[in-house]
RORODO-799823 format. One record per residue (C-alpha): x negated, z, y negated; residue in three letters. Coordinates in steps of 0.1 Angstrom, whole numbers, plus 5000, padded with zeros to 4 digits. Example, Ala and Ser with C-alpha at 12.3 -4.5 7.8 and 13.67 -1.06 7.14 Angstrom:
xx,zz,yy,res
4877,5078,5045,ALA
4863,5071,5011,SER
***
This chain:
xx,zz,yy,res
2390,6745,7691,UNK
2399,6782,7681,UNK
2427,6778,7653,UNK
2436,6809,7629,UNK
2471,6809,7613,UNK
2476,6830,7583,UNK
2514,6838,7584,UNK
2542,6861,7574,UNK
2550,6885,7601,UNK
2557,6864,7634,UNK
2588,6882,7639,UNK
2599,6868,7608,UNK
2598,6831,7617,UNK
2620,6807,7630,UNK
2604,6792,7657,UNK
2630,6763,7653,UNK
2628,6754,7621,UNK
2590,6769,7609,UNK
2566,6743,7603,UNK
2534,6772,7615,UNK
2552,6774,7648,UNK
2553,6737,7651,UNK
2518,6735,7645,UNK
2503,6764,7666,UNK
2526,6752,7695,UNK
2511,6717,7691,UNK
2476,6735,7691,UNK
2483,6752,7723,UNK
2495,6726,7737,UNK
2463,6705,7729,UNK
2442,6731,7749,UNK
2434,6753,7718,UNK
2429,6792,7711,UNK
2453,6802,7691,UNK
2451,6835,7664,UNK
2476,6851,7641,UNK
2472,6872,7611,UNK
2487,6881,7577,UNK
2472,6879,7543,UNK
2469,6916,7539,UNK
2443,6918,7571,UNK
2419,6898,7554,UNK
2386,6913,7544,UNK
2356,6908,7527,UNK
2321,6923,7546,UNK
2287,6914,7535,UNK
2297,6887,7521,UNK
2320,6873,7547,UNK
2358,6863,7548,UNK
2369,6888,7583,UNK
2402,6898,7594,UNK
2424,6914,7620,UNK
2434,6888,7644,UNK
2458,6886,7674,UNK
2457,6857,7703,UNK
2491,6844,7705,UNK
2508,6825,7729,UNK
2538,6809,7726,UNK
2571,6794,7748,UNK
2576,6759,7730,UNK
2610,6753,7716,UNK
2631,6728,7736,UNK
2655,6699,7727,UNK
2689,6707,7735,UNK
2720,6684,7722,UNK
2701,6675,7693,UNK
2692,6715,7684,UNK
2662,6727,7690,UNK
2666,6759,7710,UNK
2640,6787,7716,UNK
2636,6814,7738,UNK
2641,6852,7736,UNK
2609,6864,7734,UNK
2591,6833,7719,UNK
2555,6844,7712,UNK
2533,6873,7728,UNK
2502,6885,7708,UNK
2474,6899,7725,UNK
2452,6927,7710,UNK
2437,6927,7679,UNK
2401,6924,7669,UNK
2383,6923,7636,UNK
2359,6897,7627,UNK
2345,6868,7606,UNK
2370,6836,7604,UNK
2338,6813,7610,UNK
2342,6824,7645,UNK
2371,6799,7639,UNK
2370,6760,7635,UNK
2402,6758,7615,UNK
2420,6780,7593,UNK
2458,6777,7579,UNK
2468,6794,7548,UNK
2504,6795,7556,UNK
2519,6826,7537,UNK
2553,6816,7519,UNK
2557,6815,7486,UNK
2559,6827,7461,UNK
2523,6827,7448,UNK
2517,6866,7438,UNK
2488,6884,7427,UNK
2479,6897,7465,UNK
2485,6858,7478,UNK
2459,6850,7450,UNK
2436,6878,7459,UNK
2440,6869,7493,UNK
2429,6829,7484,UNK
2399,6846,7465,UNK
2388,6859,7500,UNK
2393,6828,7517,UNK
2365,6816,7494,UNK
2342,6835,7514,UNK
2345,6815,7551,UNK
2315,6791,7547,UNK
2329,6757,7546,UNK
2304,6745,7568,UNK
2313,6760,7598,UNK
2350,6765,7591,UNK
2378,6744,7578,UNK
2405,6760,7557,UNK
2441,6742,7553,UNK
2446,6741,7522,UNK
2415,6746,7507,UNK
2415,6782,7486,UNK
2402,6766,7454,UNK
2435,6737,7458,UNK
2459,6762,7467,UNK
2447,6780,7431,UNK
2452,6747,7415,UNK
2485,6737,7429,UNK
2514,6756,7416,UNK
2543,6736,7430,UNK
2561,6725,7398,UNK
2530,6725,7373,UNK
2511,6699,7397,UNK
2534,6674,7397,UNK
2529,6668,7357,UNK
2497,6649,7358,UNK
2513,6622,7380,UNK
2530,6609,7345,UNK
2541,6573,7368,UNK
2558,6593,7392,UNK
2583,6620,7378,UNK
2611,6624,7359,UNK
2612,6631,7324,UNK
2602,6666,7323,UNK
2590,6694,7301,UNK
2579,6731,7301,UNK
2584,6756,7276,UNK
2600,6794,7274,UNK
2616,6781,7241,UNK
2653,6784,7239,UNK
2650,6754,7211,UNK
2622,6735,7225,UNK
2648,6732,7257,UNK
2681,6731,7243,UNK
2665,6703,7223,UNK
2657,6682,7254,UNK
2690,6690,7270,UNK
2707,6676,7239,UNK
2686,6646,7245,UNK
2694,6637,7278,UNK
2724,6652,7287,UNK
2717,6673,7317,UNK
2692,6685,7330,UNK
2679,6708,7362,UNK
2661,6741,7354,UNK
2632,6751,7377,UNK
2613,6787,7376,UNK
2573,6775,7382,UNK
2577,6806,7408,UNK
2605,6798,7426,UNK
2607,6784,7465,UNK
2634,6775,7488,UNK
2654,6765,7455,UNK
2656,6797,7441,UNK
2666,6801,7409,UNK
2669,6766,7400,UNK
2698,6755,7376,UNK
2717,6729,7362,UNK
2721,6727,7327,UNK
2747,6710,7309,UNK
2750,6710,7272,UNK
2784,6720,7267,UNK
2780,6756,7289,UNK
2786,6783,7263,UNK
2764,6804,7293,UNK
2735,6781,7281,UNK
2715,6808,7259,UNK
2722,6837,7286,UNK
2709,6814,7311,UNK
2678,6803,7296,UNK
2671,6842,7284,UNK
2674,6854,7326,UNK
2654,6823,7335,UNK
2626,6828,7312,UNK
2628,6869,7309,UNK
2633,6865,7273,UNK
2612,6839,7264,UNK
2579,6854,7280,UNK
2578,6829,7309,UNK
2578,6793,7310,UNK
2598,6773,7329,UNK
2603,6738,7341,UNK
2633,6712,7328,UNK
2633,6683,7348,UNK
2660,6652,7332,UNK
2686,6651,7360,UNK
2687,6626,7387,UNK
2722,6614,7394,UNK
2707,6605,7430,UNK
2699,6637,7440,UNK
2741,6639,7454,UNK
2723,6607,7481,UNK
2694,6634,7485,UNK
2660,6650,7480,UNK
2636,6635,7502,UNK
2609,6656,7517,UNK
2578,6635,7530,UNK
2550,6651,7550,UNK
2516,6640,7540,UNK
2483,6645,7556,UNK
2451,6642,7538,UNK
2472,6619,7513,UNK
2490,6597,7543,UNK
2525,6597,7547,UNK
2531,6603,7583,UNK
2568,6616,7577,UNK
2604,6622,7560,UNK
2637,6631,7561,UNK
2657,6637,7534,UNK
2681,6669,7525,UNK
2715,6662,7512,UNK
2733,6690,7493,UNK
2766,6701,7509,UNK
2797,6714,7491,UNK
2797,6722,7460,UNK
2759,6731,7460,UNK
2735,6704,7439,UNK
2706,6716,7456,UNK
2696,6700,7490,UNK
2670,6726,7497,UNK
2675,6736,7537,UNK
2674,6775,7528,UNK
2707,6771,7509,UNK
2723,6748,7534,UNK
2717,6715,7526,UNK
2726,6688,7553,UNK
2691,6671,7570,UNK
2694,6634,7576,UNK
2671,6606,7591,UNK
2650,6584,7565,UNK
2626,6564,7558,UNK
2595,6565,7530,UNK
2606,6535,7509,UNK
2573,6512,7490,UNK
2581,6534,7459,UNK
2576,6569,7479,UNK
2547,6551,7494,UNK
2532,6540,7458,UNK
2533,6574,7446,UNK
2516,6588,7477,UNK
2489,6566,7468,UNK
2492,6581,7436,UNK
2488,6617,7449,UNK
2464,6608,7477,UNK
2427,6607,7456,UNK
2440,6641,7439,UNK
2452,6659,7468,UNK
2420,6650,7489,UNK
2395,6661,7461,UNK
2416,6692,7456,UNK
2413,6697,7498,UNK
2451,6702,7501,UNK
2448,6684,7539,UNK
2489,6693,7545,UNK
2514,6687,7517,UNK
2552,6686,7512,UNK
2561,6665,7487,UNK
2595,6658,7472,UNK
2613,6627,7457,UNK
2649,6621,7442,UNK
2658,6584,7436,UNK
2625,6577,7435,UNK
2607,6604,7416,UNK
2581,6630,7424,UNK
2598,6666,7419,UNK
2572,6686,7433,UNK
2541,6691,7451,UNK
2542,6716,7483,UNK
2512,6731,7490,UNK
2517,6767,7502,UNK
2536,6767,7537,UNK
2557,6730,7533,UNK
2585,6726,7558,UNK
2601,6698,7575,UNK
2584,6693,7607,UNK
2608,6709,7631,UNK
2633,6686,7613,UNK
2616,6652,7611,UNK
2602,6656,7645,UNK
2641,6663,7657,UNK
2655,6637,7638,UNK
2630,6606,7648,UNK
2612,6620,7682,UNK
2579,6625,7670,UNK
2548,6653,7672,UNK
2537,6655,7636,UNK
2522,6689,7646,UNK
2497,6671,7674,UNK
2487,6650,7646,UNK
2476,6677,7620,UNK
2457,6691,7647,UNK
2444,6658,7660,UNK
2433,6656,7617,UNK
2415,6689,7622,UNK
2396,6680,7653,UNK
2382,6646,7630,UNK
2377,6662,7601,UNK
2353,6691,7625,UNK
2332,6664,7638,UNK
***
């Protein structure tokens, strides 16, 4: 198979800990062409998603005391060439967040490989659909107590209700930006201003979970299946577990709630073609959806010795054929 992988700059990753690396590694490994390119090399001729693609080859990371350790010089791209991403049998949208006007422009194009002769993961149209906060909503069952407003009232209100509460930009990534609000901060109205640029943008307030101190679970599903988990614990004084601001990774396992609500998901997710998906869950609760570039591969496959990237690109092959 001839994979394309629509990253950030390659120099820019962390072959150790990115999820893209994992999986295009895993694809080499399984005998595939591997291509790289970035969002702003895509193009549309004659009615055709093209772009600017490299061949890449990469030196596979390497277990060491528990770390996973990578060479020097990791990857080697060959030279470039422009053409159709038909020519491909698989292409990952795997641009990071946060979802901007160019990384919308640049799913608009992606509606242009024909789905016949080219898988894209995620699909363009779910990728559209899927903003990582707002998606969670619908699954009522599964989440916390949560609203979304830009009014200082509307949110003070629920604060008041339940005591604390964690604020969430709809925007945000890695953790970014997200607060926790208690009641009795005299910063509360200054917060809420910065967070929702005075009440033009909405945000996210999510009833606290006291178990988010025991962690925030990340579990790996693809095409709805849970094939994976481990759970971040926040370190310090930090309440947010998020890896990017240092929270602790553990081993897990996906209890029969977690398991319940990816059945929930599962239906959803598959009509909305969103094949590879990061959800997270607090004491039992979806938080959000992860559909752009989810993480935790490098981790989980660390923590419990096993190739989840070999298996999305096993998925691929099936879903081809």
């Amino acid at each position: 198979m001839k994979l394309a992988f629509i990253i950030d700059p390659i120099e820019q990753l962390d072959p150790t800990h990115d999820s893209s690396v994992a999986m295009m590694e895993a694809a080499q490994n399984m005998g595939c062409e591997v291509w790289i390119t970035q969002a702003n090399k895509l193009s549309v001729v004659n009615g055709q998603a093209w772009a600017i693609l490299e061949p890449v080859r990469l030196t596979p990371v390497e277990l060491d005391n528990g770390r996973w350790m990578a060479a020097a010089q990791w990857y080697q791209v060959g030279d470039r060439v422009l053409q159709p991403l038909e020519y491909m049998d698989a292409v990952f949208m795997r641009t990071d967040p946060p979802v901007t006007v160019p990384y919308l422009y640049a799913t608009y194009i992606l509606d242009y490989i024909n789905p016949a002769k080219t898988l894209v993961v995620n699909a363009p149209k779910g990728l559209r659909a899927a903003n990582e906060k707002m998606y969670a909503l619908q699954f009522k069952e599964a989440i916390p107590e949560t609203i979304v407003s830009a009014d200082k009232l509307v949110i003070r209100q629920f604060l008041e209700e339940k005591g604390a509460a964690v604020l969430k930009p709809l925007g945000g990534k890695a953790g970014e930006g997200i607060l926790f609000l208690d009641p009795s901060d005299r910063n509360f109205n200054s917060l809420i201003e910065i967070s929702t640029f005075q009440g033009k943008f909405p945000v996210m307030v999510q009833t606290y979970l006291p178990a988010a101190k025991e962690g925030d679970k990340r579990i790996i599903l693809l095409n709805g299946e849970p094939i994976g988990a481990v759970n971040r614990i926040p370190t310090g004084k930090e309440f947010r577990g998020n890896m990017a601001v240092g929270g602790r990774v553990a081993q897990t396992e996906i209890t029969q709630r977690e398991r319940e609500i990816c059945a929930q998901l599962a239906p959803t997710l598959q009509q909305d073609g969103l094949i590879f998906v990061g959800i997270d869950v607090i004491g039992g609760y979806l938080t959000e959806v992860n559909v752009t570039s989810p993480t935790g591969i490098r981790e989980i496959d660390r923590l419990e010795g096993t190739k989840l990237g070999e298996q999305v690109v096993e998925l691929v092959a099936r879903l081809k054929h």
